[in-house]
N, C-alpha and C positions, 0 to 999 in steps of 0.2 A: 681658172684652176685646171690642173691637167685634169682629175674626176672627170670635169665638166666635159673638154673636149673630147675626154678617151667617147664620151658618153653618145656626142653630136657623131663620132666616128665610126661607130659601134652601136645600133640603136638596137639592133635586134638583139645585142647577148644580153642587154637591160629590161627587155621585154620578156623575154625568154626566162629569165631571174624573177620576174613579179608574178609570169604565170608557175611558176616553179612554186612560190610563193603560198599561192592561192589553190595548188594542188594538196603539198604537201602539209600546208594549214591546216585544213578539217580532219587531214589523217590524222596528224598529231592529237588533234581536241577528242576525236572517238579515244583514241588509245591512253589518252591521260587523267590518272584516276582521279575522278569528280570526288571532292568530299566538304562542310561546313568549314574548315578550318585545315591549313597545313599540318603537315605534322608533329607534334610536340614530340621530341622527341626525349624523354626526361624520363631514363630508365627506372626501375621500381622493380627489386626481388622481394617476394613474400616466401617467408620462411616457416610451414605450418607443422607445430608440433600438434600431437595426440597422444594424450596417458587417462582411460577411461577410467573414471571413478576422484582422481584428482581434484583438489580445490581448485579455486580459480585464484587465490591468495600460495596457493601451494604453487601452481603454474608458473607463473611469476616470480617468487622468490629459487624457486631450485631451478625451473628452467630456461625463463627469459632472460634470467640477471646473469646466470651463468653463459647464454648467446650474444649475449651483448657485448659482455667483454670481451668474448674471443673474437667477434665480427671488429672492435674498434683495435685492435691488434694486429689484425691479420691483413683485413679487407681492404683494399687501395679502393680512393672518389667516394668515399661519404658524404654525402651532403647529411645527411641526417634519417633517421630510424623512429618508427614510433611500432608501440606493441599495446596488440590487446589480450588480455587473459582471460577465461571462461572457464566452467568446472569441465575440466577433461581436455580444454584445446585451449593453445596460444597461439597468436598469428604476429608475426612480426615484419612489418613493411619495410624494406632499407631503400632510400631513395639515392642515387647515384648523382656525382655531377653531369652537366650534360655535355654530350661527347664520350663520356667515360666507357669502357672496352668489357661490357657488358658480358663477354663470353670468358674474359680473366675473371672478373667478377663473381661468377656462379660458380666456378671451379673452386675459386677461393671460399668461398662461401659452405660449397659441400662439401672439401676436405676439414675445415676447422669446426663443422658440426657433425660430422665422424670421429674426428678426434676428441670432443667433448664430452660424447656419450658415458664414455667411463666413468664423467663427475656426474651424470646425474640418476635420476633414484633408477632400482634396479629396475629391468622392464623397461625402460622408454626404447621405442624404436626409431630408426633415422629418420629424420624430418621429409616434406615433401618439399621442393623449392620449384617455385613456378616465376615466371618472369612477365611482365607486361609493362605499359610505358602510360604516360599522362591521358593519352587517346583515348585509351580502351575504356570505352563508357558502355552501356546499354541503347541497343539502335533499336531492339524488335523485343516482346516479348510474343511468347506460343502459349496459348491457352488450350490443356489439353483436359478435356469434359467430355461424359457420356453419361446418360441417364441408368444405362443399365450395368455401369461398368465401376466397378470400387474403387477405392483411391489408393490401393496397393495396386491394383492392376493398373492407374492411372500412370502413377512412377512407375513401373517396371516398363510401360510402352516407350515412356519419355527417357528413359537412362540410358537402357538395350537397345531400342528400334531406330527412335528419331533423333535423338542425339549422336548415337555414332556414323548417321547418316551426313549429318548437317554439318559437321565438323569437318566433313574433306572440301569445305568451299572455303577458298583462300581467302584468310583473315579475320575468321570465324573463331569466333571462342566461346564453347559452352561449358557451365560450371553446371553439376548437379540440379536438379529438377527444385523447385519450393514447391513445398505441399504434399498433397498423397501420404500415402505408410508405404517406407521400407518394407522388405520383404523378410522374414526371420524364422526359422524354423525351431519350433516352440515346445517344450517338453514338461506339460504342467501336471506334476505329481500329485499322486493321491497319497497325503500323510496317516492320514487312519493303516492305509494297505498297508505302507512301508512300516507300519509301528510291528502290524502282527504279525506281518512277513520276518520280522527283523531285519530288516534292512535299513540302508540310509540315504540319503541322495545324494552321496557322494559312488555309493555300487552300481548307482542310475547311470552317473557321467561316465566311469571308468567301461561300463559295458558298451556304452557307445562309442568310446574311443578309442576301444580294443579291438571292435568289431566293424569300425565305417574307415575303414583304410584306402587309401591310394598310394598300391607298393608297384614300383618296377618289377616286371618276369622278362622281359626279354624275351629271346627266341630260343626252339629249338629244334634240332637237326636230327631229322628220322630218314632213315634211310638216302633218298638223294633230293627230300626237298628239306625248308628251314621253313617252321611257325611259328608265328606269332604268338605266343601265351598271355592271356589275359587272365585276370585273379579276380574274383567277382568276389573281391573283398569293401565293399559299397553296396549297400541298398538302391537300388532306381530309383524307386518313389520315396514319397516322404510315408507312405501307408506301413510300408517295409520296415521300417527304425523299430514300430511297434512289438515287430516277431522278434527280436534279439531277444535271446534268453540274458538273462542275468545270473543266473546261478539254479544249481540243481541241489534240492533236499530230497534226500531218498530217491524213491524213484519218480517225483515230480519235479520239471523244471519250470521253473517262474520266469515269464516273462515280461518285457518291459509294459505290454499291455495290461499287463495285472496290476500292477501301483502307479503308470501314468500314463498321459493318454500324450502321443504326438501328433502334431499339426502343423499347417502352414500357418504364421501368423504374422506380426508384426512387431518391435518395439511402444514403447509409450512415444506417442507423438508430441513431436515438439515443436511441430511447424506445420503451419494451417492457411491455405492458399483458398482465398472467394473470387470468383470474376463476376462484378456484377449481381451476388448475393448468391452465388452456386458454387458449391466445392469443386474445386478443381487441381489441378498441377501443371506449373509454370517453368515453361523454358525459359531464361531470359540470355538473349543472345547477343554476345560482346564484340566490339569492332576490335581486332588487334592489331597490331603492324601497319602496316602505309596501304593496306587495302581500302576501297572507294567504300564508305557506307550505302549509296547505290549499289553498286557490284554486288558487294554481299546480300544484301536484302533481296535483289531481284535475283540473285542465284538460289536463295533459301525460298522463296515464290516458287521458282520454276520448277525446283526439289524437290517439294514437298508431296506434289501431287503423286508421281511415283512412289514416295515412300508410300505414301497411305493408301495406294491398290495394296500392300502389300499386307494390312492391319486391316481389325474388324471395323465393319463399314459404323457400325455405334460409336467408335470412337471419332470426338470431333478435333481438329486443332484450330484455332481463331487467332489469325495474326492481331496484334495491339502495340498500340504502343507507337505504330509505325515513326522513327526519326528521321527516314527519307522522305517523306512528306515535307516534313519544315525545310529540310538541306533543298533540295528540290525547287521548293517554294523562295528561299532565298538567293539561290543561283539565279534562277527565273527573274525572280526581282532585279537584282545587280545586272542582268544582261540589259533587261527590258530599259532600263535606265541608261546602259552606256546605249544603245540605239535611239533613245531620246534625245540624246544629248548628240550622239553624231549627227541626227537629222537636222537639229536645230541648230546646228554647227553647219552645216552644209548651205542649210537655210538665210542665215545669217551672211554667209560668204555672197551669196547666191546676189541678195538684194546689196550689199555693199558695192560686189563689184562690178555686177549687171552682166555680165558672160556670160553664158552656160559651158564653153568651152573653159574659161578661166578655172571652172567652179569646180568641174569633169575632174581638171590637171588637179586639182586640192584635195578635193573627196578621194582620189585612188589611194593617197599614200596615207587615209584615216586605218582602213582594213589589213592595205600591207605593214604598216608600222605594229599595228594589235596580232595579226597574226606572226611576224617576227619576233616578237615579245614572249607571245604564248609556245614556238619553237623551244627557243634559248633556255626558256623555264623549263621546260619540259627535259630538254637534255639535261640540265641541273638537277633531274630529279624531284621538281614540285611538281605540286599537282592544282589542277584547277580546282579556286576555292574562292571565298568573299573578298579573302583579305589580295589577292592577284585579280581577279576581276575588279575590284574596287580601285586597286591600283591605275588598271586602264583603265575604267571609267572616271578615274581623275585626272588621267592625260588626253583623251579625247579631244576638249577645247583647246588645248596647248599644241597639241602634234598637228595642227595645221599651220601654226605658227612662220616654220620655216617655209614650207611651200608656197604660205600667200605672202609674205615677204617677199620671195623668188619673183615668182608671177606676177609681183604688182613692178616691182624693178625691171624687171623685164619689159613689162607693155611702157612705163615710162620710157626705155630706149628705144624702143618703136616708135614711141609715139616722135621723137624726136626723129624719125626720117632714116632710122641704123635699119641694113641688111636684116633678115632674121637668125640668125645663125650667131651674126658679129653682138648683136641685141643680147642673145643669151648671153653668149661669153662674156661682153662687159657688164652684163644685169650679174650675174652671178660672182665674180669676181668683185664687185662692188659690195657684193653682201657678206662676200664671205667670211672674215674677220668677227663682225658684229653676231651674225647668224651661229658663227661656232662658241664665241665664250655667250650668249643668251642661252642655246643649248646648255651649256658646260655651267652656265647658275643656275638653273633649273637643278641639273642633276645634283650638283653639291649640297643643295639644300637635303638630300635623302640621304648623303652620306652617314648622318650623326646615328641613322638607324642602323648600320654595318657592326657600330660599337653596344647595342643593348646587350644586355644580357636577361639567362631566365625565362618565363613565359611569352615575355615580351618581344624578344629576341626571332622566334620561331614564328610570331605573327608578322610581324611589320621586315624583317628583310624581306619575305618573297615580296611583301606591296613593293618594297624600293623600287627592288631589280626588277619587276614589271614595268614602272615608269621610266626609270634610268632603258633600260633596255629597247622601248619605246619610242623614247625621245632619241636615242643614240640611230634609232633605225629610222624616226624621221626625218634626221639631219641628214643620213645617207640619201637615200631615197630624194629628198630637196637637192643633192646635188647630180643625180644620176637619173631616176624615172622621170622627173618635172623637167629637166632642158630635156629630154627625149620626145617626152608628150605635147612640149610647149614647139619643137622644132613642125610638128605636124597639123598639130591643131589651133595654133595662131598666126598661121601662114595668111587668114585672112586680115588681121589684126595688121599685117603688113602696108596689106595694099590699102588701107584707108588710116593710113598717118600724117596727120595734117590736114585733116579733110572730115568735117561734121557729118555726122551720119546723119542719114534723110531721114525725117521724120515720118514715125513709124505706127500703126493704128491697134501693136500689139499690146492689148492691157496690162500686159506686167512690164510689157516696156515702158510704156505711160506711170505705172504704179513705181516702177525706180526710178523715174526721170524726176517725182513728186518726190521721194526719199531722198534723192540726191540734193533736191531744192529744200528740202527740210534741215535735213542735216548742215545745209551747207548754216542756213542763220540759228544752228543750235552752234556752228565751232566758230561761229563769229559772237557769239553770246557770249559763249566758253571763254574767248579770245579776252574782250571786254574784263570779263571778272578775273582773270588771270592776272589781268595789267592791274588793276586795279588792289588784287592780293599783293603785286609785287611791290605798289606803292604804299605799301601799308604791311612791310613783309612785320615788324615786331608786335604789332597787333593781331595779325591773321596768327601770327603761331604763336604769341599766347594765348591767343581764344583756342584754338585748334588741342594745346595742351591743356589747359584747363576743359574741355569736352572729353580729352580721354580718359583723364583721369577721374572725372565725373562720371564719368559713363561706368569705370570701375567698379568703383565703392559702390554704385546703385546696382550694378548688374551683378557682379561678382556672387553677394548673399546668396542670390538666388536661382545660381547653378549650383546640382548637384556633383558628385564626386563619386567617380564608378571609375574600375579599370576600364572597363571594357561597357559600351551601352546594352541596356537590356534589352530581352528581346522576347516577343508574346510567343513561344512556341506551342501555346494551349495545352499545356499540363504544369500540375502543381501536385507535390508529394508531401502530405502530411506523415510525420513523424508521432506517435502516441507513446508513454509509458504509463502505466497503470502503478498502485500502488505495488510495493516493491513482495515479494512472494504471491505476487496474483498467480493464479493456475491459469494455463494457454485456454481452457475452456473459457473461462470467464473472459480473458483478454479477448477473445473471440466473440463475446457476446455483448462488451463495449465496444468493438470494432462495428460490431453490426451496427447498432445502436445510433454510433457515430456515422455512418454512411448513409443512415436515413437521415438525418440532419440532415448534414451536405445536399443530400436529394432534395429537401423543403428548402434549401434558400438558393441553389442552381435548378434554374426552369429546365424539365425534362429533356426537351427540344436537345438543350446547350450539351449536355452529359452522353458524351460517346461509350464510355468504357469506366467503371473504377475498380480496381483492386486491392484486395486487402493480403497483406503477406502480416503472417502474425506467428510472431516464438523466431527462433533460431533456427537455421536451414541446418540441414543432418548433414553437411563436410563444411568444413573449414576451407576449403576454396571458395567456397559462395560469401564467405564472412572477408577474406581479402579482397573481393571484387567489389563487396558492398560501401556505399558512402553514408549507411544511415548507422551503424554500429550499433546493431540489436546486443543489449546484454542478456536476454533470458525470455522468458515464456509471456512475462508482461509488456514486451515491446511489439508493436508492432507500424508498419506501414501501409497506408493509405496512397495509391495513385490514383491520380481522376485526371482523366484523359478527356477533353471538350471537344466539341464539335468544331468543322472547319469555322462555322460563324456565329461566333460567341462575343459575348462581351469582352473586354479586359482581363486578363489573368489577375492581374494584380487588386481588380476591385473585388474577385471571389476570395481572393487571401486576406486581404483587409480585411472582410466584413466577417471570415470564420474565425479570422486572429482572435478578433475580438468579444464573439458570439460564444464563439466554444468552450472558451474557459469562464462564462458565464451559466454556458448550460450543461458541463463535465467539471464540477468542482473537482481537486483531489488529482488530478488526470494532469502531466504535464504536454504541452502540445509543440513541437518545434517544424517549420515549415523548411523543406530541404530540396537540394538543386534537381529537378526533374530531367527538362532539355538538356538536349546534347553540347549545347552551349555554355549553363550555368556547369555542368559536369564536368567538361572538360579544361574550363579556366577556373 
């Protein structure tokens, strides 16, 4: 083949290409973002209305039903829409096809719910429309606690401080804190005053809305400079509201101090965050776009610490939750395994062929084929993940394939008394045919994954093109590095052609020469039974048919049927609803209740972390992001996060499935996707 020769003629610019190879490799692998899974790429607009005091049956009828219509009129790449209603907010998810042009889409989206507003009741304001994709799960939660610090001042640290920090690291998404009180400033009247005062608490609001102004003044021009004018039409403090007069009777003015008293206060709480049986308030922090769940988490790590020189030293934050641990853990795993398999691949070469020079030429093009793999990906835009590492750890046994082909052809020409040079050239040219269409069904086999569609789609092509791309690079490399390698380092393989090597007192030369003698009466065995299948070919392959199809019917029952296999990422999210108008207090007091359980049948040791989030989070983005669909003050969620060495996830779920609704009559229980894994497929 020309390849070959360019290759014998030109050895260094082949050399020169593998260390190119083996530079450019690890650079690539730092700069390509590590994550559990490619990217799903499967757009999703939430569309979040607000009209406070509204039904959740009112929401719905005047405002979902009327967004609905206009979105399936207007909106190009529906795949489909689901909404949920609550008293005062609707959230409306529209799912995109995938591919679909995501930035026509929102446009579309915001004009036709601008233009709707006219039909619905008077007062509603434009929707808030935020965007994210199938990924965007929960990688970290922030547990933000201080013993001497309120849970109003817990959220205001986590809204104001550490969330607008944590939000500039790329691919980062935080929605509103769970837990804590809002902050609200509170005007609670005394009706007795206001009776003898005559007044009423509607002279209360008008005095404050008369008096707490933010007006424009602009500037003005004295002589030959310009001021600034400011209007100290705003109280400072919240102490100040109290001094507004309300009205003057004779020569006394009454003011708002006289019939109500103001304060900093809070709303009624609808959302009740525990870590671990301690009130707290919870970041929970979302992976978005094609950013690495590493990247992010180790940037929110590195972040934090500077944030909080800047806040009271009482306040604590405690990472939980961590989902880089398992991605981490799993990466780790798939590597550690394709290095098993190369060594035991090498290993295997090692004793078949008895070289170490043979075995050299084999093993180089394992690394260069996996890192030309992981280039090409890389320029494509994937990223290192289970489903690309697994990929190459399924071609590792295979991608030496072509190379020990080469090299066994080759010593055959040798061994026959041929030049070394003339050896390669007819050893490779003899292969070359058979070597490209075995390549070439290899790859076609992964073809049929180019055509999935959907979830499936986005997992299994990067495997393909990892393998295809692999194999495509060890075929090259078998016609170019291995006659270059093979011209230098079988030069002695030359001179002892036709000629018994002396015997030798090295043990692993002895332990192959035994291998070779073994093997040789397994393929004389082999031989034997072969002949003997072929004289007897209509009984071998009906026995042979009848065993698979037996094999069938017995085996079959007793696989399961899962997209995708499970995986112990050691947490598990129970789900609770309480009887229907429970108050969040009470739901909060069978949350407790219910975590002590948990605690008497998970041994202490096991139990890293649990959380309870319970009622409805105070914005409607946390209700789009959410996968547990709290309706109200009697819902709530349970995370129990386990230690790195625990038992089985799935034996702690089994055994509360069935315990809990034994010992919470009344109570229904539903067990929902924690990991980053169940979440995102």
């Amino acid at each position: 083949m020309w390849i070959v020769a360019l290759a014998l003629r030109r050895p260094y610019t082949f050399v020169v290409v593998a260390l190119l190879l083996l530079i450019l490799g690890p650079i690539v692998i730092f700069r390509t973002p590590t994550d559990i899974f490619p990217n799903i790429n499967i757009p999703v607009v939430s569309i979040l209305w607000n009209y406070g005091g509204l039904s959740a049956e009112e929401m719905a009828n005047r405002i979902v039903s009327q967004t609905e219509r206009g979105l399936t009129t207007t909106v190009d790449d529906i795949q489909h829409s689901e909404s949920q209603s609550l008293n005062g907010i609707s959230v409306i998810k529209v799912f995109f096809q995938p591919g679909a042009n995501i930035e026509k889409a929102i446009a579309q989206i915001t004009a036709i719910s601008q233009t709707q507003l006219r039909f619905l009741p008077p007062g509603t304001q434009p929707p808030l429309i935020i965007t994210y994709s199938a990924s965007t799960v929960p990688i970290l939660q922030l547990a933000l606690s201080g013993q001497k610090l309120s849970e109003q001042q817990l959220f205001d640290y986590g809204v104001n401080f550490i969330r607008t920090r944590l939000v500039t690291i790329p691919g980062c998404a935080i929605p509103w804190p769970y837990g804590g009180k809002q902050r609200q400033v509170q005007v609670d009247l005394d009706t007795n005053a206001l009776q003898s005062k005559g007044l009423s608490p509607v002279d209360v609001v008008n005095a404050i809305n008369v008096q707490n102004l933010i007006l424009p003044s602009g500037t003005s021009k004295i002589g030959g400079f310009e001021y600034n004018v400011d209007l100290n039409g705003s109280p400072q403090t919240v102490a100040e509201l109290n001094d507004l007069p309300i009205k003057r009777v004779g020569n006394t003015t009454i003011y708002i101090r006289d019939v109500a008293y103001v304060r900093d206060g809070f709303p009624p709480q609808t959302n009740i965050v525990r870590v671990n049986g301690h009130r707290a308030s919870l970041l929970t922090i979302q992976k978005n776009g094609n950013a690495s769940t590493l990247d992010i988490i180790s940037g929110i790590k590195s972040l934090l610490p500077h944030i909080m020189s800047g806040l009271p030293p009482e306040l604590k934050v405690e990472p939980l939750a961590d989902q880089s641990l398992f991605v981490r853990a799993s990466i780790d795993g798939v590597v550690r395994e394709a290095l098993i398999a190369a060594c035991l691949t090498g290993f295997m070469i090692l004793v078949f062929l008895g070289s170490w020079r043979s075995t050299v030429i084999i093993a180089v093009s394992i690394p260069l084929s996996i890192l030309t793999s992981i280039i090409v990906l890389s320029a494509l835009g994937e990223t290192i993940n289970i489903m690309t590492l697994g990929g190459l750890a399924l071609a590792v046994g295979i991608l030496v394939d072509d190379a020990t082909v080469e090299i066994e052809n080759i010593n055959r020409n040798i061994a026959q008394g041929k030049e070394i040079q003339h050896a390669i050239l007819d050893g490779a040219q003899q292969i070359a045919v058979p070597a490209f269409v075995s390549t070439l069904a290899i790859c076609i086999v992964f073809v049929p994954m180019f055509f999935l569609t959907g979830v499936a789609r986005y997992l299994f092509v990067p495997l393909a093109e990892a393998v295809v791309f692999a194999m495509l690079a060890s075929y090259l490399l078998s016609r170019t590095l291995v006659p270059t390698m093979a011209k230098y380092l079988l030069r002695g393989h030359e001179h002892e052609a036709g000629h018994l090597p002396p015997p030798s007192r090295n043990p692993f030369v002895q332990m192959q020469i035994r291998f070779e003698e073994g093997f040789e009466k397994f393929r004389d065995r082999y031989h034997e039974l072969l002949e003997g299948c072929l004289h007897h070919r209509r009984t071998f392959l009906w026995a042979f048919f009848i065993a698979c199809i037996g094999s069938f019917f017995l085996l079959v029952p007793w696989l399961g049927r899962d997209f995708f296999p499970k995986v112990d990422a050691g947490q598990f999210k129970l789900h609770i609803r309480a009887r229907a108008g429970t108050r969040i207090e009470e739901t909060a007091n069978l949350a407790d209740r219910i975590e002590s359980f948990i605690r008497l049948q998970i041994p202490p040791d096991q139990i890293a972390s649990i959380i309870d989030n319970i009622g409805l989070p105070y914005s409607s983005i946390n209700l789009s992001y959410s996968n547990s669909a709290p309706t109200g003050p009697a819902d709530a969620d349970i995370l129990v996060t386990l230690s790195p060495k625990h038992r089985p996830t799935d034996d702690y779920v089994h055994d509360l499935r069935l315990r809990l609704r034994e010992a919470f009559s009344g109570v229904d229980f539903s067990f929902l996707p924690a990991d980053i894994v169940s979440q995102i497929l």
